[in-house]
TORKE-440907 format. One record per residue (C-alpha): x, y, z; residue in one letter; residue number from 1. Coordinates in nm, 2 decimals. Example, Ala and Ser with C-alpha at 12.3 -4.5 7.8 and 13.67 -1.06 7.14 Angstrom:
<sites>
- 1.23|-0.45|0.78|A|1 .
- 1.37|-0.11|0.71|S|2 .
</sites>
This chain:
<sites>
- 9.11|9.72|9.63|X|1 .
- 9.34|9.44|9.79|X|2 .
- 9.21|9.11|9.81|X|3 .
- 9.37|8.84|10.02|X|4 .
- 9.41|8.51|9.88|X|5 .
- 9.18|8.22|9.95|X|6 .
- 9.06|8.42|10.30|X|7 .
- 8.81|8.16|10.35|X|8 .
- 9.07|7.85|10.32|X|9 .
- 9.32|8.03|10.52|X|10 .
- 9.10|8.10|10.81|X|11 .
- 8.95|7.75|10.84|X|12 .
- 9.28|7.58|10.87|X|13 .
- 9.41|7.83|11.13|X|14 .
- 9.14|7.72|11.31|X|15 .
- 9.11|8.03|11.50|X|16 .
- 9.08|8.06|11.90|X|17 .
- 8.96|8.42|12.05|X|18 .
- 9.23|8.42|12.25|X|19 .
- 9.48|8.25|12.05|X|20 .
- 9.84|8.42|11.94|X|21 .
- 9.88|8.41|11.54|X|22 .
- 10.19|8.53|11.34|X|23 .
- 10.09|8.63|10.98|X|24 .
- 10.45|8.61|10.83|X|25 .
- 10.38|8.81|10.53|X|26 .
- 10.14|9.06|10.61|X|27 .
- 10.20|9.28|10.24|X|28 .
- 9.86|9.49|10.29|X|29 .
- 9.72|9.34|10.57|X|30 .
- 9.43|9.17|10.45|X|31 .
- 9.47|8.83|10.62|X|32 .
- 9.62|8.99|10.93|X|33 .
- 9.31|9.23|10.96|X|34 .
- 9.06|8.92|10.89|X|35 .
- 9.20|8.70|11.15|X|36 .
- 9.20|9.02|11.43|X|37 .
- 8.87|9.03|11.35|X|38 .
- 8.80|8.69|11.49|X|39 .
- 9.01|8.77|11.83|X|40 .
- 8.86|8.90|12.15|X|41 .
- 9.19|8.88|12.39|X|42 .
- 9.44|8.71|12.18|X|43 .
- 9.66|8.90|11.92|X|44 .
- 9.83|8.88|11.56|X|45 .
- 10.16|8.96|11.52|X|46 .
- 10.20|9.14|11.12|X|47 .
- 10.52|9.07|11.03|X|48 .
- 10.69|9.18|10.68|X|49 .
- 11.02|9.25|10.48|X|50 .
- 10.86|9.58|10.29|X|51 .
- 10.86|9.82|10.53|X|52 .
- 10.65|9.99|10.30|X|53 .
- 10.35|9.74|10.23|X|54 .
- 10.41|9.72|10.63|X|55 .
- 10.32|10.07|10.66|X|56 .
- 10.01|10.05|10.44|X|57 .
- 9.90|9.74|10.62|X|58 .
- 9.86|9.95|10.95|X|59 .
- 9.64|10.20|10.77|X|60 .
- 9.42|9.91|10.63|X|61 .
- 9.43|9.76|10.97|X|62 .
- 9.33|10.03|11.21|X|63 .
- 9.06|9.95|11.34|X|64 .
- 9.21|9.62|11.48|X|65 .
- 9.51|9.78|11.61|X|66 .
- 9.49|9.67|11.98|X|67 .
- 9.45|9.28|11.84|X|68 .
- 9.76|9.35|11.57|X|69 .
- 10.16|9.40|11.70|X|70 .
- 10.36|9.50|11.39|X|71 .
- 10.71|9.40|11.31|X|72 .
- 10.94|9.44|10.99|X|73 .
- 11.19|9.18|10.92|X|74 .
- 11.25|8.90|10.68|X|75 .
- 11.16|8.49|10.80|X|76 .
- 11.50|8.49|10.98|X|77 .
- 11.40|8.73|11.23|X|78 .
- 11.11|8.54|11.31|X|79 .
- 11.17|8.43|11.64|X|80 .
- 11.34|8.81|11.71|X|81 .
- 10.91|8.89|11.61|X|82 .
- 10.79|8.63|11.89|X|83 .
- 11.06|8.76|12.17|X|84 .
- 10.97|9.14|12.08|X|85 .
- 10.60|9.06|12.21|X|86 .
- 10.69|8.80|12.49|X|87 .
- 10.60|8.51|12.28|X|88 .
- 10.77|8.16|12.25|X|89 .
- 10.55|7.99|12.04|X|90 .
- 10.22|8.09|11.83|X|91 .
- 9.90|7.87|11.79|X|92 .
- 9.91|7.96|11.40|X|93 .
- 10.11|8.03|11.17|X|94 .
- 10.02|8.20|10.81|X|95 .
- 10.27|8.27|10.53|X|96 .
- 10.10|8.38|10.20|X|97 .
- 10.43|8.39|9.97|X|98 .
- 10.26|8.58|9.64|X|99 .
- 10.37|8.96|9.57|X|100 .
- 10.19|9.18|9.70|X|101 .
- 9.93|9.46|9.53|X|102 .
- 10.12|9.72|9.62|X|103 .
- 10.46|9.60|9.45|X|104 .
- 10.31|9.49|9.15|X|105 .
- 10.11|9.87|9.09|X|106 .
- 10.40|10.12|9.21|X|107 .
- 10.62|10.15|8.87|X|108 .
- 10.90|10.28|9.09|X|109 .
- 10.92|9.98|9.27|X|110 .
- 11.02|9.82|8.96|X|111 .
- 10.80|9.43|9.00|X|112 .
- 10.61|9.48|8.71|X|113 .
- 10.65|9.50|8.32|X|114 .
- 10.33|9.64|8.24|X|115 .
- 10.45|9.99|8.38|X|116 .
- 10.78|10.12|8.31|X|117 .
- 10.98|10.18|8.62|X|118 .
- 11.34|10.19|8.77|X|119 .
- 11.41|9.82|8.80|X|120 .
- 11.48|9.75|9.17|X|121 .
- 11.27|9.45|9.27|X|122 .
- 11.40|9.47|9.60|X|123 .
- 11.15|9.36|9.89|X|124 .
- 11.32|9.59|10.17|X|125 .
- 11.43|9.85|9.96|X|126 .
- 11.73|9.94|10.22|X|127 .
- 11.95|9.70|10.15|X|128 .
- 12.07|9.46|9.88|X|129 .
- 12.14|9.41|9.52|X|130 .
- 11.83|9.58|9.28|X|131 .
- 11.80|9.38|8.97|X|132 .
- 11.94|9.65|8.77|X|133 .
- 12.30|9.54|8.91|X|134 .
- 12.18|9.21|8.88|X|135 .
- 12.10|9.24|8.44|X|136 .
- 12.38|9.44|8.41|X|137 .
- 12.66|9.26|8.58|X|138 .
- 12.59|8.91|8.57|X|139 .
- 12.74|8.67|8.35|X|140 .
- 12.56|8.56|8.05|X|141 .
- 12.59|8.18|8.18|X|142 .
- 12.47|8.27|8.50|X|143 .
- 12.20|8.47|8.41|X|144 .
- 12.05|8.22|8.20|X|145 .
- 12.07|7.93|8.46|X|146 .
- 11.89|8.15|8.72|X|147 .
- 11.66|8.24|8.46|X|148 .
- 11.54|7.90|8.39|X|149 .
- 11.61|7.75|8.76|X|150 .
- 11.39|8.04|8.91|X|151 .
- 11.14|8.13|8.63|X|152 .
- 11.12|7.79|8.49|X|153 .
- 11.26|7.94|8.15|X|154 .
- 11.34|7.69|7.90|X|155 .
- 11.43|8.00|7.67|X|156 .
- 11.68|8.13|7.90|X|157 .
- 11.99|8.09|7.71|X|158 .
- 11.84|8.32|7.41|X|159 .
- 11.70|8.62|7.67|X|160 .
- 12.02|8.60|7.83|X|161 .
- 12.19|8.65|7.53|X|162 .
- 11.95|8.92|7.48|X|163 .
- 12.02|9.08|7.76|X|164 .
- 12.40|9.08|7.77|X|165 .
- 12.40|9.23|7.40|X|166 .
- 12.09|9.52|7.51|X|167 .
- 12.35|9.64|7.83|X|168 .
- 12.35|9.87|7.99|X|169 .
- 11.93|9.85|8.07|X|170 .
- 11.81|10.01|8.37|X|171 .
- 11.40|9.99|8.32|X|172 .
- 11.17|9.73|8.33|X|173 .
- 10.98|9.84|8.00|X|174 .
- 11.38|9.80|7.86|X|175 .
- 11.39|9.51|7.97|X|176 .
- 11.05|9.37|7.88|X|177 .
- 11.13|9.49|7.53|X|178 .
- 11.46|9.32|7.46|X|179 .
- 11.32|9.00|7.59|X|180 .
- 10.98|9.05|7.39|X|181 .
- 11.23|9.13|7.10|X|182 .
- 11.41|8.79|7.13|X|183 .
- 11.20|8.55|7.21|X|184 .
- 10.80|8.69|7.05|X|185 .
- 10.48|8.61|7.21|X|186 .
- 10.33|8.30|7.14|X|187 .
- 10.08|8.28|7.40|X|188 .
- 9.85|8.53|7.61|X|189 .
- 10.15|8.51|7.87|X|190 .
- 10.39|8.81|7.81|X|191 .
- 10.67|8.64|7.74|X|192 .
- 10.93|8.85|8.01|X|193 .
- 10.66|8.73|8.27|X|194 .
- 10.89|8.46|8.39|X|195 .
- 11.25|8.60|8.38|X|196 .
- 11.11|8.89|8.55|X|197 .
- 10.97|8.62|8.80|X|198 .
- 11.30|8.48|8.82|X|199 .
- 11.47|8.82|8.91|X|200 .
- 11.26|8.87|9.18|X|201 .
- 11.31|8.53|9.35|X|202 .
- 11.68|8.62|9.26|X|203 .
- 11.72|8.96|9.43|X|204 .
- 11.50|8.84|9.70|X|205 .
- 11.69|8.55|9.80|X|206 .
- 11.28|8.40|9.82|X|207 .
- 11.45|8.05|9.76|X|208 .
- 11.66|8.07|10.07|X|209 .
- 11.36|8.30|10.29|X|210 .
- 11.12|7.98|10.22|X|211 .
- 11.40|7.71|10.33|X|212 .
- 11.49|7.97|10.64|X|213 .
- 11.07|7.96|10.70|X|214 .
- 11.02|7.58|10.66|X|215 .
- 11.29|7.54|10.88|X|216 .
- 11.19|7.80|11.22|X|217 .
- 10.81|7.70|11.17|X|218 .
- 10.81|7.38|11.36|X|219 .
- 10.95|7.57|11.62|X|220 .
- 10.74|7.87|11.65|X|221 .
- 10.41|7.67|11.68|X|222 .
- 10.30|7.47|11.98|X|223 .
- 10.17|7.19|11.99|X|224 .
- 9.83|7.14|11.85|X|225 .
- 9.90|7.46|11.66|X|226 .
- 9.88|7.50|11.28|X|227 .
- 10.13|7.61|10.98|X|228 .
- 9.94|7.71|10.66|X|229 .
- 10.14|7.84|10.36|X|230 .
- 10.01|7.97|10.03|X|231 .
- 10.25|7.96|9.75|X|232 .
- 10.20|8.06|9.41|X|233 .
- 10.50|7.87|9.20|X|234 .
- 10.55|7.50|9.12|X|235 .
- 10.92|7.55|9.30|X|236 .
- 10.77|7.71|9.58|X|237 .
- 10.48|7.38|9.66|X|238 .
- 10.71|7.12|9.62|X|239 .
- 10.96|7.28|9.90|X|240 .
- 10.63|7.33|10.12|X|241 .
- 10.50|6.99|10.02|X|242 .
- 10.83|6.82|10.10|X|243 .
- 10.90|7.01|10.41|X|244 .
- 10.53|6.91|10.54|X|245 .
- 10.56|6.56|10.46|X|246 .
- 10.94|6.52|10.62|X|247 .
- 10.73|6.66|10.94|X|248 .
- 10.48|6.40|10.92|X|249 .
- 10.66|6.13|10.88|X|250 .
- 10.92|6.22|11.18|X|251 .
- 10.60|6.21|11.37|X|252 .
- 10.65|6.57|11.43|X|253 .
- 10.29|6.73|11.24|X|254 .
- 10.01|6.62|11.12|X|255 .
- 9.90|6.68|10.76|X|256 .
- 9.58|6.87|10.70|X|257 .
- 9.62|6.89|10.36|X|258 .
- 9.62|6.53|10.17|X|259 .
- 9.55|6.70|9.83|X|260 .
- 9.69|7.08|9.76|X|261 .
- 9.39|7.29|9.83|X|262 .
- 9.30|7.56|9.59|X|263 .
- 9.09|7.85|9.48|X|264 .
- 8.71|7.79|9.40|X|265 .
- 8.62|7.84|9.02|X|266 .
- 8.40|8.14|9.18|X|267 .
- 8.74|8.34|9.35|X|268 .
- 8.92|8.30|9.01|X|269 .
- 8.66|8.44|8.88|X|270 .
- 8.64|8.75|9.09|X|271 .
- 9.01|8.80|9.14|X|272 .
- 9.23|8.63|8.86|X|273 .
- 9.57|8.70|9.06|X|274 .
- 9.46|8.40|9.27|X|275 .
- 9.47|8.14|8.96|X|276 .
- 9.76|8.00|9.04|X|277 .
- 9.71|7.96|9.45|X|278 .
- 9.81|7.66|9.63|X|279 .
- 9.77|7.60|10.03|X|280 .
- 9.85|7.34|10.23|X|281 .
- 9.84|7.32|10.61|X|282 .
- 9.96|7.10|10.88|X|283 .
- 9.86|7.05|11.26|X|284 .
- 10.25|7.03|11.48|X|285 .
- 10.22|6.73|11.75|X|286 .
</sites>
């Protein structure tokens, strides 16, 4: 069962209206998208995501909410294309919950995880792009180890990419997960692949520029009095959102909400252990 990240946090920053217009950003299965419809009586959510295939799923999940919920595929840049598509300017909240969704990280063939062995692809939108297969395989060894620790926060990076250059051609995760568990063994419950294949994700995804291309349209896709609440799940992630947040503050444009980074009660790590590593923060625009 999906289980959306810090519901309860998200929800009271919103601060939802009944008749308010909300943009979920990154609606993966649709369980924040589903739980703010439920709060509206006239006003409407738009669903927006990049995987037209956790899209898909988040209709199903979503049903019975469907005249409060307009769907839309598309990455942050097209954004504002979401807004114009269902005569919108602005949106009294915004939500953008930047964790992998269930979906990607249980389907082998999307190729997110290495606990299952699958094709490794990566891709969010699996029409277009480079899959991380292309990416292992034709990289150079220097580069692959400087995304590796600039995205996964590697400090092993040079030896896995060294790994990996010598292990080509590899076209699977489990490969993959091998060679790396092969150079560099595990010294910790933490498999020790977990953050290169982290990095290749943020890699293939172009995340790094999605998030700037978010933190820089927000601002102007929320009215005034209107809220922007992001949920990230990496160090590199917060301190863009952090930094973004506090430039808007202190050009007098938003107002912070979040003093402190808000995260998960002991009791929701408990009962879902993905959301561990959860940080929101929210601000009001001016």
């Amino acid at each position: 069962m999906h289980v959306p990240v810090m519901l309860g946090e998200c929800l009271e920053y919103l601060a939802i209206r009944p008749d308010g217009i909300f943009l979920d950003a990154t609606a993966g299965l649709g369980g924040h998208t589903g739980a703010i419809a439920t709060r509206l009586t006239n006003g409407f959510v738009i669903a927006n995501d990049r995987d037209a295939e956790s899209l898909a799923l988040a209709k199903s999940n979503t049903v019975e909410y469907a005249d409060r919920i307009r769907y839309h595929h598309g990455s942050f840049a097209a954004l504002p294309e979401a807004l114009a598509a269902n005569g919108v300017k602005q949106v009294d909240g915004l939500l953008a919950d930047l964790g992998v969704s269930r979906y990607q990280l249980t389907e082998p063939e999307r190729g997110f995880s290495l606990m299952a062995d699958g094709p490794l692809d990566m891709r969010m939108d699996r029409s277009q792009g480079q899959t991380a297969e292309e990416l292992v395989n034709f990289t150079s060894e220097k580069e692959l180890a400087d995304m590796i620790y600039q995205f996964g926060e590697e400090r092993r990076s040079r030896k896995i990419a060294r790994a990996i250059v010598r292990a080509r051609p590899i076209s699977t995760t489990g490969r993959l997960a091998r060679v790396i568990e092969e150079a560099v063994p595990r010294t910790t419950r933490l498999h020790p692949a977990t953050q290169t294949f982290m990095a290749l994700r943020l890699a293939v995804n172009n995340e790094q520029g999605e998030l700037d291309g978010l933190l820089d349209a927000a601002p102007d896709l929320v009215k005034t009095g209107g809220r922007i609440v992001i949920v990230s799940f990496m160090s590199l992630e917060d301190r863009k959102v952090k930094q973004s947040f506090q430039a808007l503050a202190r050009a007098g444009r938003a107002t912070m909400l979040t003093k402190h980074v808000v995260r998960p009660t002991p009791e929701e790590i408990r009962d879902n252990p993905p959301s561990r590593s959860a940080k929101l923060r929210a601000v009001e625009m001016r």
